[in-house]
One Martini backbone bead per residue (centre of mass of N, CA, C, O) as a GRO file, in nm:
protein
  255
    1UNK     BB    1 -10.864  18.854  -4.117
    2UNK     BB    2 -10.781  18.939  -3.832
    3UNK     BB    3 -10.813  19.222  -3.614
    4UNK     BB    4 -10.617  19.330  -3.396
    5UNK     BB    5 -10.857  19.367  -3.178
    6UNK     BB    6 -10.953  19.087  -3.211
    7UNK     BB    7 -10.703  18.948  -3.115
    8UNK     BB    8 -10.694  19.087  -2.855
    9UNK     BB    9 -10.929  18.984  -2.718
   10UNK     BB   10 -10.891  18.659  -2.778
   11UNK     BB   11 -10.567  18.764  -2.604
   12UNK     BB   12 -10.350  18.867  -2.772
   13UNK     BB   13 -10.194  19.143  -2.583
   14UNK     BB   14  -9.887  19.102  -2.620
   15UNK     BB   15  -9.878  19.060  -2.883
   16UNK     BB   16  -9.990  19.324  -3.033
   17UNK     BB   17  -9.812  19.526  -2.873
   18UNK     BB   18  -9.536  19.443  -3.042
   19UNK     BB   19  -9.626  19.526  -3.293
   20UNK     BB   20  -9.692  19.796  -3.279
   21UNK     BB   21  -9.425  19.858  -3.218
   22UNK     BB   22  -9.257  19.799  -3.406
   23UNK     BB   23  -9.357  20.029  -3.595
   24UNK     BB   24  -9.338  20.255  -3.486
   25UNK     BB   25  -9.414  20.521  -3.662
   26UNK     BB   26  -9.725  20.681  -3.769
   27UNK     BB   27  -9.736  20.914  -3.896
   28UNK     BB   28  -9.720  20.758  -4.227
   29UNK     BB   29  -9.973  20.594  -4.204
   30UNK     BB   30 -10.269  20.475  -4.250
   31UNK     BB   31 -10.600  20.533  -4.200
   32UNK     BB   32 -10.638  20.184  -4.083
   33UNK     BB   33 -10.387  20.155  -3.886
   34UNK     BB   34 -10.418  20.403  -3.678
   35UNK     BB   35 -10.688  20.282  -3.602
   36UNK     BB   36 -10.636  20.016  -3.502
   37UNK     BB   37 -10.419  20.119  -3.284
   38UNK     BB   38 -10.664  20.297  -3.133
   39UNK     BB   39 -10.839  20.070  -3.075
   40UNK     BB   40 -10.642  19.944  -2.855
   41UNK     BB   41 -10.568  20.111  -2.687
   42UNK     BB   42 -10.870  20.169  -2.573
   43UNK     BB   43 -10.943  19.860  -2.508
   44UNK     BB   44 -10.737  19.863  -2.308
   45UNK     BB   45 -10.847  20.144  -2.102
   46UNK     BB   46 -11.082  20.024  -2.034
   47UNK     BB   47 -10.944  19.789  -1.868
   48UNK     BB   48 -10.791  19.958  -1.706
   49UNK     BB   49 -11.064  20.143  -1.583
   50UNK     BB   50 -11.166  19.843  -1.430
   51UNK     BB   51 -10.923  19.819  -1.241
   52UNK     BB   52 -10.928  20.150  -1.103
   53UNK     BB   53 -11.238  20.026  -1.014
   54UNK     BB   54 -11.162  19.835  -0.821
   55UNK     BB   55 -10.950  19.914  -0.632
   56UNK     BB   56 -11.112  20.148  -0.518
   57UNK     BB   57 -11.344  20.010  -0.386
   58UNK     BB   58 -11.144  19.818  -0.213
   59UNK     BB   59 -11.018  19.977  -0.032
   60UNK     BB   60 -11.262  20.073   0.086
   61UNK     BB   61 -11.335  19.823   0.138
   62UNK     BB   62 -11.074  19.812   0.373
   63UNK     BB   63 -10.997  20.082   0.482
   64UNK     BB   64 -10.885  20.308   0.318
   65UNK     BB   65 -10.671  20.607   0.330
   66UNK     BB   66 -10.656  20.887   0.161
   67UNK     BB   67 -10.509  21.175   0.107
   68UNK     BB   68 -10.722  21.244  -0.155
   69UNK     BB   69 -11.026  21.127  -0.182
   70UNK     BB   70 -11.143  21.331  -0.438
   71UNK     BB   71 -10.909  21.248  -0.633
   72UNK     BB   72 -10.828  20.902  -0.666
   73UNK     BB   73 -11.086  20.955  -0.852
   74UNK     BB   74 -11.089  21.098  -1.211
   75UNK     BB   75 -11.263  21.094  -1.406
   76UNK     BB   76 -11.352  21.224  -1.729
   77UNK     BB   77 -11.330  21.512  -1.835
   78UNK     BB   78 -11.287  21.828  -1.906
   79UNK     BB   79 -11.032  21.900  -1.812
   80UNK     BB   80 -10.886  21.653  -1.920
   81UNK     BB   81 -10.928  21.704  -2.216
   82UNK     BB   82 -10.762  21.964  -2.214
   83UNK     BB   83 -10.493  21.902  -2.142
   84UNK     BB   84 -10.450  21.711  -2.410
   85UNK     BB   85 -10.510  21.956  -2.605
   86UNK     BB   86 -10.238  22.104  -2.501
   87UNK     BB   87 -10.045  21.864  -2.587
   88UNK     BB   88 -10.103  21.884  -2.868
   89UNK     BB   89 -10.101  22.201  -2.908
   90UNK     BB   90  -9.796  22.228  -2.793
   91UNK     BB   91  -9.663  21.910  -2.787
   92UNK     BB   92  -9.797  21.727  -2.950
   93UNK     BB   93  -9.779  21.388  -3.013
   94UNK     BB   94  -9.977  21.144  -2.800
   95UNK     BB   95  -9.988  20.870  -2.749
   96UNK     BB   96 -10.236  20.634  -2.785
   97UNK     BB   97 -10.183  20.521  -2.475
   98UNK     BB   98 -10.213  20.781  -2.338
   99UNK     BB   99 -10.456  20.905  -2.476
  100UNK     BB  100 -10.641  20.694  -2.350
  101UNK     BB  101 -10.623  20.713  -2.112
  102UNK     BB  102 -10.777  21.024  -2.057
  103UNK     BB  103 -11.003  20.884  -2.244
  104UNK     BB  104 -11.108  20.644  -2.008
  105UNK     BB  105 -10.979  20.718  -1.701
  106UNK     BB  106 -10.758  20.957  -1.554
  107UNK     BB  107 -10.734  21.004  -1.237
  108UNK     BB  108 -10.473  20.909  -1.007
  109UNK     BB  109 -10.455  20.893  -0.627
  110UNK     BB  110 -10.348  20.598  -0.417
  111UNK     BB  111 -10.259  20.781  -0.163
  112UNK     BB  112 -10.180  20.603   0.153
  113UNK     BB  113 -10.352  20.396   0.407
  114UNK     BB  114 -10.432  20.171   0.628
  115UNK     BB  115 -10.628  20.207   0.886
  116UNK     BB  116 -10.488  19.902   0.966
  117UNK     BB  117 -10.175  19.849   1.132
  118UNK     BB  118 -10.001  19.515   1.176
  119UNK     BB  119  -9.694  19.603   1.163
  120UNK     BB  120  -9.345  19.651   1.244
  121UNK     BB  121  -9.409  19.912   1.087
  122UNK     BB  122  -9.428  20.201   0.965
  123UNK     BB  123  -9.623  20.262   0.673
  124UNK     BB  124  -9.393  20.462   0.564
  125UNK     BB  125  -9.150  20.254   0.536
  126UNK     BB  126  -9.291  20.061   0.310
  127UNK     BB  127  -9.340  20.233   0.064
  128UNK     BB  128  -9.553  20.244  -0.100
  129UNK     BB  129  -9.694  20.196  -0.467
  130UNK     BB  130  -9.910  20.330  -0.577
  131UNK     BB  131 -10.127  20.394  -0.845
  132UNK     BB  132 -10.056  20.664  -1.105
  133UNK     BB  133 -10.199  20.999  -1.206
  134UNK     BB  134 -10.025  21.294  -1.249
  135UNK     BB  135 -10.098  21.654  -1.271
  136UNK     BB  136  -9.930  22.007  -1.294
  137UNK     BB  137 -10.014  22.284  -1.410
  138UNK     BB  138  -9.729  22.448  -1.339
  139UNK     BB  139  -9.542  22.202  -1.428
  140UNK     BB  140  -9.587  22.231  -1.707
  141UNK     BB  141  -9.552  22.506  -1.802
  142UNK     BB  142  -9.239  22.468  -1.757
  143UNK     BB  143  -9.192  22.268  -1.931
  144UNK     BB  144  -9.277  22.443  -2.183
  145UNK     BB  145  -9.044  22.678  -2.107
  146UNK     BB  146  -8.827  22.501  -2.160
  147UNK     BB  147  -8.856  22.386  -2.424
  148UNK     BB  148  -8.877  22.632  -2.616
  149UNK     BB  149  -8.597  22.731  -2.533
  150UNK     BB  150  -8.489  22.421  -2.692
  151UNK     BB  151  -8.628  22.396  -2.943
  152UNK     BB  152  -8.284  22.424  -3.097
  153UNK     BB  153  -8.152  22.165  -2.952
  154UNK     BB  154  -7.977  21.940  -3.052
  155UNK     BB  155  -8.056  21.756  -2.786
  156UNK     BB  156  -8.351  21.560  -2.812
  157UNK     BB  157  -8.407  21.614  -2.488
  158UNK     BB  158  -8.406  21.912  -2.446
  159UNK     BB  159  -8.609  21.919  -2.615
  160UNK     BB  160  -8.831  21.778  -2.480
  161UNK     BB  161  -9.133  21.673  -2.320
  162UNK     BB  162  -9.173  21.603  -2.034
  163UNK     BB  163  -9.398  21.383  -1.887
  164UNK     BB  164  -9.573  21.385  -1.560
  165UNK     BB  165  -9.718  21.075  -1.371
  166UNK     BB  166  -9.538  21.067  -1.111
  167UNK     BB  167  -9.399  20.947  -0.846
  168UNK     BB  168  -9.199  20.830  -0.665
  169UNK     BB  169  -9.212  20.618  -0.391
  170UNK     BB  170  -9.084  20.814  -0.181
  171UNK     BB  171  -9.324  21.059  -0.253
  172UNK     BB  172  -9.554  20.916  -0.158
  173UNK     BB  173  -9.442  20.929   0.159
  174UNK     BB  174  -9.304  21.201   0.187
  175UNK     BB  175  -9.024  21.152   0.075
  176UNK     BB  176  -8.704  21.180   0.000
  177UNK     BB  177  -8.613  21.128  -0.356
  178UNK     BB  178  -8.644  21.108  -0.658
  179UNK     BB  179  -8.782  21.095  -0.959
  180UNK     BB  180  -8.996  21.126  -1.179
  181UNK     BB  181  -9.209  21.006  -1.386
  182UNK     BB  182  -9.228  20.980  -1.748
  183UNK     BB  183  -9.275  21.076  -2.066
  184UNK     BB  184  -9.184  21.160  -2.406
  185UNK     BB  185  -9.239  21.436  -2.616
  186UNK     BB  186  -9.317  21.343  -2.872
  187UNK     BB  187  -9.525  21.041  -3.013
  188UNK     BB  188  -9.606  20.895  -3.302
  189UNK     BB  189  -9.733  20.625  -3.114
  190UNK     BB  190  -9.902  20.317  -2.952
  191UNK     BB  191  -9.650  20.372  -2.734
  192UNK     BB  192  -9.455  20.423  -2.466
  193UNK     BB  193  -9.224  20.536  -2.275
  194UNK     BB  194  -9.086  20.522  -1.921
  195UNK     BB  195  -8.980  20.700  -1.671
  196UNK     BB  196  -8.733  20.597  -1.353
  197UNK     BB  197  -8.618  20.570  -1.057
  198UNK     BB  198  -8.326  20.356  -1.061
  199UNK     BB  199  -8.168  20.327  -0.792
  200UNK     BB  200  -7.974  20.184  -0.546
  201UNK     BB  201  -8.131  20.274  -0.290
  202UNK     BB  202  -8.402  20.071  -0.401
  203UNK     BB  203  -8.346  19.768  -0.371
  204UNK     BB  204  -8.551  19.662  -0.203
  205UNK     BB  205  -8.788  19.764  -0.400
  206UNK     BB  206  -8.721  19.736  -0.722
  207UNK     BB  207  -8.902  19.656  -1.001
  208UNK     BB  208  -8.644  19.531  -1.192
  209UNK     BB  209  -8.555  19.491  -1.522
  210UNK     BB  210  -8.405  19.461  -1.760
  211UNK     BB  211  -8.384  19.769  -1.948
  212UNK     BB  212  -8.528  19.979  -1.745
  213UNK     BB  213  -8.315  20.221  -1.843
  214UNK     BB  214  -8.485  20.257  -2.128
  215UNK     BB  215  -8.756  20.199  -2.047
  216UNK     BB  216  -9.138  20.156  -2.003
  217UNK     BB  217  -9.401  20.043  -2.136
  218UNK     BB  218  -9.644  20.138  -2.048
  219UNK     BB  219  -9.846  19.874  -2.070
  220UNK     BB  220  -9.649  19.734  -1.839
  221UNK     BB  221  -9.614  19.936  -1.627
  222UNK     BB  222  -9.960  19.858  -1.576
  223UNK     BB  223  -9.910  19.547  -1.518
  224UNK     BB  224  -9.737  19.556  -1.280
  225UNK     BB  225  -9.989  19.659  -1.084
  226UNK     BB  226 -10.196  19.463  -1.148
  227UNK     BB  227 -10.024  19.219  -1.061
  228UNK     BB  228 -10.040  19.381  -0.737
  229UNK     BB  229 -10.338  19.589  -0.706
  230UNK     BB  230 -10.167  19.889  -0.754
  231UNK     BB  231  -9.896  19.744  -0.600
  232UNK     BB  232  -9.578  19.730  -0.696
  233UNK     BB  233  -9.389  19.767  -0.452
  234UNK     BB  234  -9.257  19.579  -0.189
  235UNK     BB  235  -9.240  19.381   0.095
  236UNK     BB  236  -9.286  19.074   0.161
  237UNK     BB  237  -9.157  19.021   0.454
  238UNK     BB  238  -9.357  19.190   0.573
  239UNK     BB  239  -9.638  19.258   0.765
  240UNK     BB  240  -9.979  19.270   0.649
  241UNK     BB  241 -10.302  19.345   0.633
  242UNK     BB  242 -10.475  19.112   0.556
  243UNK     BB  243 -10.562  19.062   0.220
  244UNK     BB  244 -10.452  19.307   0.073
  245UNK     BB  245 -10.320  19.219  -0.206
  246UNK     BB  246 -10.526  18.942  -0.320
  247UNK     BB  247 -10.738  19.128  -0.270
  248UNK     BB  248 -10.689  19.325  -0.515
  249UNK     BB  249 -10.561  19.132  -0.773
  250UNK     BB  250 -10.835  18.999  -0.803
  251UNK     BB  251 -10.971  18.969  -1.117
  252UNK     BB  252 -10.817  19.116  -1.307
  253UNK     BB  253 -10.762  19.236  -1.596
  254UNK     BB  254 -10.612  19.197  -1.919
  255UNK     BB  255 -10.377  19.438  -2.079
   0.00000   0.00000   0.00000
C-alpha cells in the first residue's frame, strides 16, 4: 500500500490533503499516522519554498521594486525557529502545515510595485496583493497578554491565539482597509484554516469562493497565489506591465 508521501509526490495532492484533514485532531493519533501527516506538510512546503523562490528571482529580473528589499526573502533561521518555539511553548499546537511553513520557507514580504507602471492607473489604485507570511514580535506579545487574560473564557474564540501573517490587501498598499488574516491555534491537525476579510468593499477584488467565510485551509490559500504568480486578487480588466502574471506563475509546482 502507497503511503500517503508517495501517494502526495506521484500527484495525488489534493486527494492526500482533504483525507489528512478529514482526520480532525491528531492529538492521539498514532505515531505512524502523526508521522506521515507531517512528512506530506514538510514536502508541500518544501515544494511551496521553491515557488515562493522562484517568484522572487522573477521580481527581481523584472525589475520589481521590494518595499523592504532585505526582508523580501528571509530563509529559515534561527530567529525563526525561535519564534516557532516561542509558540510551541506559549500558545500550543502549531498545525503541521504552519509548523512546515516555518522550517522550510521562513519570512516572505513581496510588497512592492513594478519598477515601471503601463497602466492606467497609479499602482496603488490596483492594490496588488503579493503573497506575505509576516509576523510582528511586539503583536504577537500583545496578543500571547491578550490570551493569558481570556484563557478560562467560556467563548472558544477568546481563548484562542490569533497567529497574524498577513495584511489584507489595501494595507499592503499603504491603504487603510480590513484586518489582517491569521490562523486560531492551538490546533493540533495536518493543517489550519485561516481567516480574512472578505468585506463587501472589497467586491471588485476579492477572489472569494462559497466558504470562504469559514476560514481557507492554509494550503489552499497558498495554491491561490501560486496560481497567479504570487499575486492572488488583481483587477484583470486595468492594464499591467507585459508579461507580469503569466511570467511569474509559469511552471510554478503544485502544492
Amino acid at each position: 500500500m502507497s503511503s500517503l508521501l508517495d501517494r502526495y509526490d506521484a500527484g495525488e495532492r489534493i486527494a492526500v490533503w482533504e483525507e489528512l484533514r478529514a482526520l480532525g485532531s491528531l492529538e492521539h493519533a498514532d505515531n505512524a499516522l502523526r508521522q506521515a501527516a507531517r512528512d506530506v506538510a514538510r514536502r508541500t512546503m518544501q515544494r511551496a519554498a521553491a515557488n515562493v523562490a522562484t517568484i522572487h528571482r522573477r521580481l527581481i529580473d523584472f525589475g520589481y521594486v521590494f518595499d523592504n528589499p532585505r526582508d523580501a526573502l528571509v530563509k529559515p533561521n534561527a530567529g525563526i525557529a525561535k519564534t516557532l518555539r516561542l509558540l510551541n511553548a506559549k500558545v500550543g499546537a502549531v498545525p503541521y502545515s504552519l509548523e512546515a511553513w516555518f522550517e522550510q520557507v521562513g519570512y516572505v514580504f513581496f510588497r512592492g510595485r513594478p519598477a515601471s507602471w503601463g497602466g492606467s492607473h497609479t499602482w496603488k489604485a490596483e492594490l496588488l496583493d503579493p503573497i506575505e507570511f509576516i509576523y510582528d514580535s511586539s503583536a504577537m506579545d500583545a496578543e500571547l497578554e491578550r490570551q493569558e487574560e481570556y484563557a478560562d473564557d467560556e467563548d472558544p474564540d477568546e481563548a484562542a491565539f490569533h497567529f497574524e501573517f498577513a495584511g489584507d490587501f489595501f494595507h499592503k498598499n499603504d491603504v487603510s482597509g480590513g484586518g489582517p488574516t491569521y490562523a486560531v491555534l492551538p490546533a493540533c491537525t495536518a493543517d489550519v484554516r485561516v481567516f480574512e476579510d472578505n468585506g463587501a468593499a472589497y467586491a471588485r477584488f476579492v477572489d472569494s469562493w462559497p466558504g470562504d467565510e469559514d476560514g481557507i485551509w492554509f494550503v489552499d490559500y497558498l495554491r491561490r497565489y501560486f496560481e497567479r504568480g504570487g499575486f492572488r486578487r488583481m483587477q484583470l480588466n486595468h492594464t499591467y506591465p507585459p508579461a507580469f502574471w503569466p511570467g511569474l506563475a509559469e511552471g510554478l509546482l503544485e502544492i
